[in-house]
TORBA-545163 format. One line per 2 residues: their letters; for each residue z negated, x negated, y of N, C-alpha, C. Coordinates in steps of 0.2 Angstrom, whole numbers. Example, Ala and Ser with C-alpha at 12.3 -4.5 7.8 and 13.67 -1.06 7.14 Angstrom:
as) -39/-66/-28/-39/-62/-22/-39/-66/-16  -35/-64/-11/-36/-68/-5/-39/-64/0
END
This chain:
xx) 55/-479/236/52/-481/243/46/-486/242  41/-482/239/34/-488/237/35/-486/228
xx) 32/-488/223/30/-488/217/25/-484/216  25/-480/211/20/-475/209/14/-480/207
xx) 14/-484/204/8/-488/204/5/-492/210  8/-493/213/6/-497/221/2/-492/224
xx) 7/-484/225/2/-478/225/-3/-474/226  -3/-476/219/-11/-475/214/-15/-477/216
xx) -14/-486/217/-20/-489/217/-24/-488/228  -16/-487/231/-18/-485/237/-22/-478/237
xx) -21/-475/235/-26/-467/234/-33/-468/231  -32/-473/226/-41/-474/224/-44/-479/228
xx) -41/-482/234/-45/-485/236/-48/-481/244  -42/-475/244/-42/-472/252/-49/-466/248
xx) -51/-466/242/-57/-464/241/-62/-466/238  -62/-472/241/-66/-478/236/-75/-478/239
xx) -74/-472/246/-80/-472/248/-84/-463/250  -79/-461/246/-82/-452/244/-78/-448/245
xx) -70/-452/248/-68/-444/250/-65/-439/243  -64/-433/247/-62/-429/240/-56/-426/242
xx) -53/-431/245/-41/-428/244/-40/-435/249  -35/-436/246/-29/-443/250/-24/-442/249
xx) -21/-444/254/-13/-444/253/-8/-449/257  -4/-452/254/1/-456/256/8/-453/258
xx) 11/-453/262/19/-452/267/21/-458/270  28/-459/267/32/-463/266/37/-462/272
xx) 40/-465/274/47/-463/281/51/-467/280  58/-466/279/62/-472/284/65/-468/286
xx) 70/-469/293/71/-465/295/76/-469/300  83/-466/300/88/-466/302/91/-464/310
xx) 91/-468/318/92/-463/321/97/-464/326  105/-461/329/109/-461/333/107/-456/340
xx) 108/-461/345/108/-456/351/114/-459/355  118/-456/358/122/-453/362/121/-452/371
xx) 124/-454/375/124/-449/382/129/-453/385  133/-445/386/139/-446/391/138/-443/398
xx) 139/-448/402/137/-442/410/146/-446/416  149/-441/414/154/-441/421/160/-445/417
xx) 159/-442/410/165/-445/405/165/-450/401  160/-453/404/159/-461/401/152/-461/397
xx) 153/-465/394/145/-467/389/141/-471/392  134/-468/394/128/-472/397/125/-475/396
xx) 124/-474/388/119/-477/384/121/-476/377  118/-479/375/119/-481/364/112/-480/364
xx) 110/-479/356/105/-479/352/105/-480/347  105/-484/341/102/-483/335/99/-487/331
xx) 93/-483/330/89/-488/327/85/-485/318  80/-488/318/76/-485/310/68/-488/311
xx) 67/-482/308/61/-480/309/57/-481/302  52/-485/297/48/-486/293/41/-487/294
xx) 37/-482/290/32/-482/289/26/-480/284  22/-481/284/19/-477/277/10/-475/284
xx) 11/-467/282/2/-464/285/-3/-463/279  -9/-464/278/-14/-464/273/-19/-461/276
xx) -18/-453/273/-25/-447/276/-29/-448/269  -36/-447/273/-41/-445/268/-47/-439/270
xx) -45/-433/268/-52/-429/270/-59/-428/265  -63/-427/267/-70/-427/263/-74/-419/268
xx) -73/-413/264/-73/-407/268/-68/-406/273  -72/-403/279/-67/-401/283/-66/-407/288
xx) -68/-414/286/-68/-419/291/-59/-423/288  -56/-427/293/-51/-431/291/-51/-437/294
xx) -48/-440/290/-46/-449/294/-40/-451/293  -35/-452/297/-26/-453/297/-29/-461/298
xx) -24/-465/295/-21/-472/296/-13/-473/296  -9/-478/301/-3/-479/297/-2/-485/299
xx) 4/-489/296/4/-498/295/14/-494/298  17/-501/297/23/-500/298/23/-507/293
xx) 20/-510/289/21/-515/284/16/-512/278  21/-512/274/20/-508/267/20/-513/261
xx) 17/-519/262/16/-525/259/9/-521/254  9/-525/247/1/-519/245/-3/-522/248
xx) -5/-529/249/-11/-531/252/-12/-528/259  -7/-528/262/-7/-522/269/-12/-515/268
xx) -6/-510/262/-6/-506/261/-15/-504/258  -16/-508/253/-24/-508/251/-30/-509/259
xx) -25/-515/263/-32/-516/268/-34/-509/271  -28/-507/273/-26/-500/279/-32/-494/274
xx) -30/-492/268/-33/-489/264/-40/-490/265  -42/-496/265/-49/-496/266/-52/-495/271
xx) -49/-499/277/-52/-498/283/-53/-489/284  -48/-486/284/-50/-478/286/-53/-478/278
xx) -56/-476/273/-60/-476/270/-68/-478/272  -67/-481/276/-73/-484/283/-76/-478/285
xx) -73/-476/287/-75/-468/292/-77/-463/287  -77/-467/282/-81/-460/277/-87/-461/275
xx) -92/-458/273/-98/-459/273/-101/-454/268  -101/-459/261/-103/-454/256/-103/-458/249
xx) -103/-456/242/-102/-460/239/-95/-460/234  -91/-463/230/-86/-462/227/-89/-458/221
xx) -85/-452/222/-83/-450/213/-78/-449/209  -78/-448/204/-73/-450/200/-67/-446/199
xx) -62/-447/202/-57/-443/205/-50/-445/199  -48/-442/195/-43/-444/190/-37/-443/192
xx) -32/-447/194/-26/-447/199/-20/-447/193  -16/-442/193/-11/-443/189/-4/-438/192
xx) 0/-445/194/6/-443/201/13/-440/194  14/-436/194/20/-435/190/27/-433/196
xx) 32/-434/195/38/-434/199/39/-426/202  39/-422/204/37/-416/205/46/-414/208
xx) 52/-414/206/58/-411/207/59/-406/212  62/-405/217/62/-400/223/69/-396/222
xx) 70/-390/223/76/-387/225/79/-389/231  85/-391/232/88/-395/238/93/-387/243
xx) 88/-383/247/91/-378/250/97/-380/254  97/-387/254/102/-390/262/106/-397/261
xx) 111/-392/259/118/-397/256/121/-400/262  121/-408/260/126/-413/267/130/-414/261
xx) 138/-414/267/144/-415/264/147/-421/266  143/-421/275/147/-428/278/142/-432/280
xx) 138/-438/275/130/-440/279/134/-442/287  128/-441/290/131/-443/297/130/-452/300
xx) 126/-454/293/130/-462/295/135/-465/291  139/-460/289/145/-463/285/152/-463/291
xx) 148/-459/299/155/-458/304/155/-464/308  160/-467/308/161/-467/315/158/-466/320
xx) 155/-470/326/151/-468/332/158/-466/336  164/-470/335/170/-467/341/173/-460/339
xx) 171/-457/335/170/-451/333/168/-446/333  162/-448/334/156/-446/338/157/-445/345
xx) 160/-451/348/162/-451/355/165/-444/356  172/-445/351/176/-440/353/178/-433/356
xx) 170/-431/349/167/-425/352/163/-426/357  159/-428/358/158/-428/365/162/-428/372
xx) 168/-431/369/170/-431/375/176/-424/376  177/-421/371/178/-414/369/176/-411/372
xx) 170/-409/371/166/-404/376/166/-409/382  164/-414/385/165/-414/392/171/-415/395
xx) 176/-412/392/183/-412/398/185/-405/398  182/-401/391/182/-391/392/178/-392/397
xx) 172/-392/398/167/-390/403/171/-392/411  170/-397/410/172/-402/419/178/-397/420
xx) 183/-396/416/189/-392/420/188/-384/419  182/-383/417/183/-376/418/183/-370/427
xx) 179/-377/429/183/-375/435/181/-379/443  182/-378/448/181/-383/453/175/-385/454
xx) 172/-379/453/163/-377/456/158/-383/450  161/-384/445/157/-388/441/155/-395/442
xx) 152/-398/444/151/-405/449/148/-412/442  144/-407/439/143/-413/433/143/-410/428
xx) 143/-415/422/142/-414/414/141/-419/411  134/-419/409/130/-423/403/132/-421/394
xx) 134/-424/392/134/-423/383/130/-429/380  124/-424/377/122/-430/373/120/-428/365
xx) 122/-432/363/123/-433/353/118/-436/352  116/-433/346/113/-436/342/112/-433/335
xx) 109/-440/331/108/-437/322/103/-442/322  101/-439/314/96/-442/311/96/-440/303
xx) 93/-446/298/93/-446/293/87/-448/291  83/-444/290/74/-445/287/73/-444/279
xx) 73/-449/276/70/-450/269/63/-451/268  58/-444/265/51/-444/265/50/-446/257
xx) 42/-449/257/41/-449/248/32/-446/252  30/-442/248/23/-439/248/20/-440/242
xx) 15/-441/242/9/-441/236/1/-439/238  0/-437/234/-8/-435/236/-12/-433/228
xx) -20/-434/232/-26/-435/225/-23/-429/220  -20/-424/221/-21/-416/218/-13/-417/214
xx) -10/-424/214/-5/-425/209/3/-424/212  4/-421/217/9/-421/222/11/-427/223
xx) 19/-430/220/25/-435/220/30/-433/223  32/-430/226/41/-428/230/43/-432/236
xx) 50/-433/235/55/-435/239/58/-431/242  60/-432/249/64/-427/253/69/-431/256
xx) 74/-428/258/82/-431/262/82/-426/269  81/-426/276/82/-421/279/86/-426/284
xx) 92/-423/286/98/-423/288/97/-419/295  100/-424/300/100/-417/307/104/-420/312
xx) 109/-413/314/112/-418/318/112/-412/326  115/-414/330/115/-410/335/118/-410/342
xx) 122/-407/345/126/-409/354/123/-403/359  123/-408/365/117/-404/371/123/-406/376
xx) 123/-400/379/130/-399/385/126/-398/391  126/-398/398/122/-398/400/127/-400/408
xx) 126/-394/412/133/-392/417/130/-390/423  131/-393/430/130/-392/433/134/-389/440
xx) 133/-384/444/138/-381/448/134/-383/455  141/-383/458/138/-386/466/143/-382/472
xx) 139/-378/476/142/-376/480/138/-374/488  141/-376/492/137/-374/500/130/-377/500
xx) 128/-382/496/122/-388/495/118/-383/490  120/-379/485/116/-376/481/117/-378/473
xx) 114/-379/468/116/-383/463/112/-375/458  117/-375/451/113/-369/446/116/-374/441
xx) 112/-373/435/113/-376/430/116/-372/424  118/-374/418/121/-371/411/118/-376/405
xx) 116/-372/402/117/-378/395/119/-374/387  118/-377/382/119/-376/378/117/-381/371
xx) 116/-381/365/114/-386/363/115/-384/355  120/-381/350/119/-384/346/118/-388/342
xx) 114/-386/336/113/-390/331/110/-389/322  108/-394/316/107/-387/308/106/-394/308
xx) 102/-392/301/101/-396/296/105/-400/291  111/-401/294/117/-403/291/120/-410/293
xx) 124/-412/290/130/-417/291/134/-416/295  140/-421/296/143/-421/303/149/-415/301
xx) 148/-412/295/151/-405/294/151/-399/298  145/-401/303/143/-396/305/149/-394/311
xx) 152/-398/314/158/-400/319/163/-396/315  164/-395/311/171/-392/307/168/-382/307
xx) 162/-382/307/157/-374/306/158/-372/313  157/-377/317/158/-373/326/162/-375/330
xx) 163/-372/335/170/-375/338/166/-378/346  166/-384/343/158/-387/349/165/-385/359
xx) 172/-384/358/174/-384/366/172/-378/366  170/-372/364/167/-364/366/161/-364/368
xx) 155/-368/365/148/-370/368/149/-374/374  154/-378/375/153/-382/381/157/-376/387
xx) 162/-372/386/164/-369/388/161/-363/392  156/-362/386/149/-355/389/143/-360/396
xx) 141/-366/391/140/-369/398/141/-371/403  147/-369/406/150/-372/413/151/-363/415
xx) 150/-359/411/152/-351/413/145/-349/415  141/-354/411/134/-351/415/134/-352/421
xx) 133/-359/424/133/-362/430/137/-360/435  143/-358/431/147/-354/437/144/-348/442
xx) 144/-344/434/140/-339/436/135/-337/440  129/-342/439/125/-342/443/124/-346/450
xx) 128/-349/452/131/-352/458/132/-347/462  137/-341/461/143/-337/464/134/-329/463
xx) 130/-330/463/125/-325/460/120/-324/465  116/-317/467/110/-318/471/105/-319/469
xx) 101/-316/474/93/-317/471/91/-312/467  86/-315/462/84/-309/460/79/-304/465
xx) 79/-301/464/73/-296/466/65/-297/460  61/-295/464/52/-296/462/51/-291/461
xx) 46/-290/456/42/-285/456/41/-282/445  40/-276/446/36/-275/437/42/-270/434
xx) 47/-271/431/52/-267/428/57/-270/421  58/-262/418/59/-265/411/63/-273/413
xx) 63/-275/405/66/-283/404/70/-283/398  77/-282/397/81/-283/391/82/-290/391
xx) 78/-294/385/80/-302/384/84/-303/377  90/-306/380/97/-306/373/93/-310/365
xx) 97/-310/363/98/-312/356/98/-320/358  95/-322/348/96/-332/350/90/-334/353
xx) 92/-338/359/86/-342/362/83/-340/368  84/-332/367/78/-329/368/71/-327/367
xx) 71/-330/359/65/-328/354/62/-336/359  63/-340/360/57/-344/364/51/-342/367
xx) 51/-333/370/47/-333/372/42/-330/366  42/-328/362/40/-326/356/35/-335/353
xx) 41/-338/351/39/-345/350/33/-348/354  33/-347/361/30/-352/365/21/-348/365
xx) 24/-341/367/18/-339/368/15/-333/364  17/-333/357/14/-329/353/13/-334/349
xx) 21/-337/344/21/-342/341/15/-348/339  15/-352/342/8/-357/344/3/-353/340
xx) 1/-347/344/-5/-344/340/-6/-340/336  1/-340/332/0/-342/323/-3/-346/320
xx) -1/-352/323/-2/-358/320/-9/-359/318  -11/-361/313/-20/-364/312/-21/-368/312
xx) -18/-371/318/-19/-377/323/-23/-373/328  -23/-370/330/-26/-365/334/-32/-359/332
xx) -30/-357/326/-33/-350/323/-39/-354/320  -39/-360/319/-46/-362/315/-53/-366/317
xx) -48/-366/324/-53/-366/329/-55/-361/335  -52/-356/333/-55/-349/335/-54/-349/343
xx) -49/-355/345/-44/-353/351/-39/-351/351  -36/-346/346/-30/-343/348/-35/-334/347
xx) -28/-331/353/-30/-324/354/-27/-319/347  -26/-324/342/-24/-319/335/-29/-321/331
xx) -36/-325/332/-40/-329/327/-44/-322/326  -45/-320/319/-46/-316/316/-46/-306/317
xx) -39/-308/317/-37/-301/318/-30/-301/312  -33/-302/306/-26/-301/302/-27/-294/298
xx) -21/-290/299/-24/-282/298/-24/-277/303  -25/-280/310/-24/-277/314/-17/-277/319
xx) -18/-272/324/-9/-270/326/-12/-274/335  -6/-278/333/-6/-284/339/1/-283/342
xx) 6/-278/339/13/-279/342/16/-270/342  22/-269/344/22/-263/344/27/-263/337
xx) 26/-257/333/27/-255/327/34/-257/326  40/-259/330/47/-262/330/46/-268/328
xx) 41/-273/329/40/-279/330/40/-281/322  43/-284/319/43/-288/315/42/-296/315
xx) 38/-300/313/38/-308/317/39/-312/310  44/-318/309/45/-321/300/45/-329/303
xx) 42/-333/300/42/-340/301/46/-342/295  52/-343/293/55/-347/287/61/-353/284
xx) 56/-357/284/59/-366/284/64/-364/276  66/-360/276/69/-359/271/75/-358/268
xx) 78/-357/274/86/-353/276/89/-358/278  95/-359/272/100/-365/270/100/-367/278
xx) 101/-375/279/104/-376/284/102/-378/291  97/-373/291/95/-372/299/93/-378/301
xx) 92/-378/307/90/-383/312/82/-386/310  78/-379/309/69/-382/308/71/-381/301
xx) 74/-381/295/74/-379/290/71/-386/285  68/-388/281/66/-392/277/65/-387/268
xx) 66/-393/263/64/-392/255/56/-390/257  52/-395/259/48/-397/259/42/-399/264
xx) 37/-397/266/34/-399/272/33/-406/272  29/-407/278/26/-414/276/18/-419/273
xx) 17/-410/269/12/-413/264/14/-412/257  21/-410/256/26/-411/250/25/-403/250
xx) 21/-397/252/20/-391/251/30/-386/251  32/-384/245/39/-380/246/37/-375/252
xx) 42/-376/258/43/-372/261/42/-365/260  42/-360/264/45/-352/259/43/-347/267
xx) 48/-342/263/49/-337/272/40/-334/272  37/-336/278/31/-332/280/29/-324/284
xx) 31/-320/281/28/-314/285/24/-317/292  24/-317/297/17/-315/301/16/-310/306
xx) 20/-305/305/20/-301/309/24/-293/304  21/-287/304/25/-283/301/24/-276/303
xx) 30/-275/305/30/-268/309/21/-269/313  23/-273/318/15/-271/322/9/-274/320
xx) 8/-274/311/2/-278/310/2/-285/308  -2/-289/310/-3/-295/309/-4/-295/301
xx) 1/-300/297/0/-302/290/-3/-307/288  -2/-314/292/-6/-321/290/-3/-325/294
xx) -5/-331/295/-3/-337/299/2/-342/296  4/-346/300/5/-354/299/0/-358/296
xx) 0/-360/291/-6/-365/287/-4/-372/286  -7/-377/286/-8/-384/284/-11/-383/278
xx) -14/-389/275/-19/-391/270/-28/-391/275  -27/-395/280/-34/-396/281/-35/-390/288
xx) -32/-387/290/-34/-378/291/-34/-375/287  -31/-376/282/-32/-373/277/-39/-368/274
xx) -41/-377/274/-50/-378/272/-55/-376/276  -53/-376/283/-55/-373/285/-57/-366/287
xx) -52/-362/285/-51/-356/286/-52/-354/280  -54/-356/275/-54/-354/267/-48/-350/264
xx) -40/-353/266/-34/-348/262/-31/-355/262  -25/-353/259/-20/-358/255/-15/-360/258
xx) -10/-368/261/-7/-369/260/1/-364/264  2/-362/267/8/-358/269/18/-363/269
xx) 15/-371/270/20/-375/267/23/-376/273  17/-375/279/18/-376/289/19/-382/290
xx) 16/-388/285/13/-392/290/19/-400/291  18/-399/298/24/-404/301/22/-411/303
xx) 25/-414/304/24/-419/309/32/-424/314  30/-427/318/36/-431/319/38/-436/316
xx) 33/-440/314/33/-446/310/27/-448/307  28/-454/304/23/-458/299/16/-459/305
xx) 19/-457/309/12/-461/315/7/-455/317  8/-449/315/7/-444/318/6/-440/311
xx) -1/-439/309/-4/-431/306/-3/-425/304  1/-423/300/4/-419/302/-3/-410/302
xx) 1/-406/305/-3/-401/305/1/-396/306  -1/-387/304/4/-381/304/7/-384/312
xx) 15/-380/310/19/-379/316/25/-374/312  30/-371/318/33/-369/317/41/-371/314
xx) 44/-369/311/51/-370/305/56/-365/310  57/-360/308/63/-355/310/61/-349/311
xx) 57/-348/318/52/-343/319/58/-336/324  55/-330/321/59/-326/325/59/-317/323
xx) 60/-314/326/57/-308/328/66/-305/322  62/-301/319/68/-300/314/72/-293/316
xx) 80/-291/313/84/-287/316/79/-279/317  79/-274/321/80/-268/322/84/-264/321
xx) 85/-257/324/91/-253/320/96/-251/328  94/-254/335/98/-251/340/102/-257/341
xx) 108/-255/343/114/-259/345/112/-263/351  114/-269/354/114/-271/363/116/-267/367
xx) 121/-264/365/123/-258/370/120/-252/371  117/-248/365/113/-246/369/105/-245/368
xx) 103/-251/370/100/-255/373/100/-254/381  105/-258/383/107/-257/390/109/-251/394
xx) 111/-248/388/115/-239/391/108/-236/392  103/-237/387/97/-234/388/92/-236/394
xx) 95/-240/398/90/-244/404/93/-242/411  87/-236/414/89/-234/420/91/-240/423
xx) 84/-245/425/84/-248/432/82/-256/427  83/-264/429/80/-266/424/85/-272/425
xx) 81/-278/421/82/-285/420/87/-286/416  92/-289/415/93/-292/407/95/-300/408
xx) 92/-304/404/91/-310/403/94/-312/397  101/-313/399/105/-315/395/102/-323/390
xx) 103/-328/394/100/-336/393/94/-336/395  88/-338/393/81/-341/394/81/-347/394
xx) 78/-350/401/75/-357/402/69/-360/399  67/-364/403/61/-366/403/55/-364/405
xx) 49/-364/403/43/-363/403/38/-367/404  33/-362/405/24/-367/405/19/-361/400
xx) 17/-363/396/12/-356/393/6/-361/391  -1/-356/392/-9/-357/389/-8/-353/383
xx) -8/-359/379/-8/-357/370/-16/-352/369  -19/-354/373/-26/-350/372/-27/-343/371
xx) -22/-343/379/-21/-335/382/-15/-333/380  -12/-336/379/-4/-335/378/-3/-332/386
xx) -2/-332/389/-2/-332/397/6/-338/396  11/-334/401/18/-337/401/20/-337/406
xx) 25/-343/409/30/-341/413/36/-344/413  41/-339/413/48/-343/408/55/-342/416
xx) 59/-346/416/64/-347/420/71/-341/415  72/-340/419/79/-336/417/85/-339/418
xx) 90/-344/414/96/-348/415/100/-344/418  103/-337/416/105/-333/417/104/-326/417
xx) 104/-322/422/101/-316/420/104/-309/426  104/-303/422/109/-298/428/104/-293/428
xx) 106/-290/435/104/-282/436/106/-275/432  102/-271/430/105/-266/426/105/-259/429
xx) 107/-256/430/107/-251/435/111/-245/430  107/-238/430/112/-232/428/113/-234/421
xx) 112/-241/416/114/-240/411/119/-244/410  121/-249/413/127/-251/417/124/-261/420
xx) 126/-265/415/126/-272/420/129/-270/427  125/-273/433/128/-271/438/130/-277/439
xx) 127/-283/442/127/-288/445/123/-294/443  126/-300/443/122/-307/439/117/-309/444
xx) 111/-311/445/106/-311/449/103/-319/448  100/-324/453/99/-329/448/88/-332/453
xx) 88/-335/448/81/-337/454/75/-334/447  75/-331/443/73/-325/441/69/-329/435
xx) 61/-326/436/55/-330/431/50/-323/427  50/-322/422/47/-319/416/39/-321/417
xx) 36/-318/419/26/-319/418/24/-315/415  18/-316/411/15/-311/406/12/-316/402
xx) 9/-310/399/5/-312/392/9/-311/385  9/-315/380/11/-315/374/8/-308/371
xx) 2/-306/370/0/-303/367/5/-293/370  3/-294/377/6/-287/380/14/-287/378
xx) 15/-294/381/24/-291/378/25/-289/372  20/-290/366/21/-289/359/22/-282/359
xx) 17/-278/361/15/-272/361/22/-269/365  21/-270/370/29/-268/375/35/-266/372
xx) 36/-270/369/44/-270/366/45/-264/364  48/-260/367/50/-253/363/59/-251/362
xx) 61/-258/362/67/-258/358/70/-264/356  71/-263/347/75/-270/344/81/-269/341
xx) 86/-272/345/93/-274/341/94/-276/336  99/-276/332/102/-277/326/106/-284/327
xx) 107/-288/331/111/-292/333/108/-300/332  104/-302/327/98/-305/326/103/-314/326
xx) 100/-317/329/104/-325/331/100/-331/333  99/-336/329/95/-341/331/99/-347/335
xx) 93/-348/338/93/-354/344/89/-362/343  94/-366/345/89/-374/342/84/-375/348
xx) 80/-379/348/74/-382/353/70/-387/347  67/-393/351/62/-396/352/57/-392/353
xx) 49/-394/349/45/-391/348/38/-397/349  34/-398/352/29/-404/355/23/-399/353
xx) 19/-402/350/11/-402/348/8/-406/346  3/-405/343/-3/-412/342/-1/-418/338
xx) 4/-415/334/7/-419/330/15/-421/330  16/-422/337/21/-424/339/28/-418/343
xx) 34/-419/342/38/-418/341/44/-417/338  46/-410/332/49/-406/328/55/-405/331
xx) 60/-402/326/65/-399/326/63/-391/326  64/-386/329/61/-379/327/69/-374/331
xx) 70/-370/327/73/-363/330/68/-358/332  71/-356/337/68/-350/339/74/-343/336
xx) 71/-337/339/79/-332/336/74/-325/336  80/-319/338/78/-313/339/84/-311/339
xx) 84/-303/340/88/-298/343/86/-297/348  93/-294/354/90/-291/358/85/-286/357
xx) 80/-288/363/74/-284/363/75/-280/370  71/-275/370/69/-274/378/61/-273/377
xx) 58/-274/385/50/-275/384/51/-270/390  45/-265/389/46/-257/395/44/-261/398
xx) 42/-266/403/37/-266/408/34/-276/407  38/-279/412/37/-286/413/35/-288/421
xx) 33/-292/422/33/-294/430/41/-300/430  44/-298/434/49/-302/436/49/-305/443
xx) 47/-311/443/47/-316/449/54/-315/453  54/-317/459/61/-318/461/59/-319/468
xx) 61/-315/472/63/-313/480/62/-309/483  56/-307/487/52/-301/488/59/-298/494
xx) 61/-292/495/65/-287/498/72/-288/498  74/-291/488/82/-291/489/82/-286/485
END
């Protein structure tokens, strides 16, 4: 992508005025989008994406540059200029980049621009004719496709050379039910760190199939009732709320500026003793899965959470430094344009020993929130409030009835503690993940949990 020598010589210039670490990240980047709405294609996308970012820190201070012309004379100016914001004098820093080989966790079989876009179509149009005839009530369906193929090169002063290949591809269903002027929505979306192989691994018309059964479901469904009572939240993309409102305040994006409600409490019991919490970009395949961060750092499974007590966080490089520990192999970014800093890979509350059922046999009276929506949460306070896609009443032990309207409030830290029951049933979920540094791939994932005691929003006197 660039030459070890080009470099070189751009790293000794991005410390030509004191700093004491640089690094270059290289991008190009591959991208197909998709949207079918009412059987037909609404839109195309694709395009490619190149860039080269040049970080230089000096302490706990940093300075990000990035060019989209990788010409040297470019590439040396860009270096210099953010070299500008540093104030100090050059020392003699001996630069020696050796090839640094990676283990490849995540084998592609079928690059996804070796298909056919009318192939692409085709699934898509697969799942939107399971979905539309599943039954009258269903009024609309969106399918949109997409993949990507991102080729990274990282270098930095401390001798770091590697290249990464990350592969992604992914389909988003999204189903609408219409009835007596009341509209309830379904979706579904998966996705891995794969080639269009992934299409032969799932049977994409049973995902489009669950989305039109949500929206049924919840059309034909009443109100929830309000008020503070247990909350059984299913397997998969459940763990969102894990991610949203705990998650985040892992990160040392948060903990090293001593805004997050976990900044210096490692050691101590933050969750109830069933809690287990693991962030790990490691596991062949996955959706937030990478060799490699985007400071070249090997990924690896992170403890943060064990039986109850906090073990350690998400780390970058430059929280790192501040926080005086090491590199955890967190740190992400969207693109060449954007910084990267810790975020979350494949974050998720790991198996327990009780079944789902009983689970629910063990719930006099109570929630169970099958599919989880969307949300708003203060990463500060970890303060939540999350929508329920789908969700039923529990009664006696016994699902009674599908209930719809239904919103999850709390705090991150108390649900932790709450949880006094985890299933064995353990399941990840894909999402989009938005921070300082853009926009990721991330999983979320858990087993079912039950939390004694939630507020459930709804409908006061149903």
């Amino acid at each position: 992508m660039l030459s070890k020598a080009l470099i070189e010589d751009v790293l000794n210039e991005a410390l030509s005025t004191g700093g004491d670490f640089a690094e270059v990240f290289v991008e190009d980047k591959l991208n197909t989008g998709l949207l079918m709405i009412g059987g037909k294609i609404e839109s195309t996308m694709s395009g490619r994406d190149f860039g080269v970012g040049i970080r230089i820190f000096k302490g706990t201070n940093s300075v990000y540059a990035y060019t989209n012309k990788a010409t040297r004379d470019n590439l040396l100016d860009v270096a210099r200029k953010a070299a500008a914001a540093i104030n100090g004098e050059r020392k003699d820093i001996v630069i020696n980049l050796m090839k640094n080989d990676i283990v490849n966790n995540h084998k592609i079989v079928i690059p996804v621009g070796n298909v056919e876009k009318l192939k692409k179509v085709d699934l898509m149009r697969r799942a939107y004719n399971v979905a539309k005839n599943y039954d009258d009530v269903i009024s609309q369906v969106t399918v949109r496709y997409g993949d990507s193929e991102q080729n990274v090169l990282i270098a930095n002063t401390e001798g770091v050379f590697v290249e990464d290949k990350r592969v992604r591809t992914r389909t988003m269903i999204q189903t609408i039910a219409s009835k007596d002027g009341e509209m309830q929505s379904g979706f579904y979306g998966p996705g891995a760190h794969m080639g269009f192989e992934f299409y032969d691994k799932i049977n994409i018309e049973e995902y489009a199939k669950e989305a039109a059964r949500i929206a049924k479901t919840m059309i034909d469904a009443e109100y929830c009732p309000s008020g503070k009572m247990p909350v059984i939240i299913d397997n998969g993309f459940g763990g969102v709320i894990f991610h949203e409102a705990c998650g985040h305040g892992l990160e040392a994006t948060s903990v090293a500026k001593g805004t997050s409600v976990f900044a210096g409490k490692i050691g101590e019991k933050v969750a109830s003793e069933l809690v287990t919490a693991i962030d790990d970009g490691t596991i062949p395949n996955e959706w937030g899965s990478q060799n490699i961060d985007d400071e070249g750092t090997p990924t690896r499974k992170n403890v943060l959470i064990e039986n109850g007590i906090l073990k350690g966080y998400m780390i970058d490089k430059l929280n790192g430094r501040r926080m005086g520990m090491d590199s955890t192999g967190s740190a992400r970014r969207q693109s060449y344009k954007y910084a990267p800093t810790s975020r979350m890979t494949n974050t998720y509350i790991a198996n327990g020993e009780s079944t789902k059922e009983e689970i629910i046999a063990n719930t006099e009276y109570g929630l169970y929130a099958k599919y989880m929506g969307g949300g708003s949460v203060n990463p500060a306070t970890g303060e939540f409030n999350f929508s329920v896609m789908e969700g039923y009443i529990v009664r006696n032990g016994k699902i009674e009835k599908p209930v719809r309207g239904a919103t999850l409030i709390g705090k991150g830290l108390e649900v932790l503690k709450k949880i006094d029951m985890v299933g064995n049933n353990l399941d990840l979920g894909q999402g989009m993940c938005g921070s300082v540094s853009g926009t990721v791939a991330a999983n979320v994932g858990q087993p079912t949990i039950r939390v004694s005691s939630m507020t459930v929003g709804g409908r006061k006197g149903e």
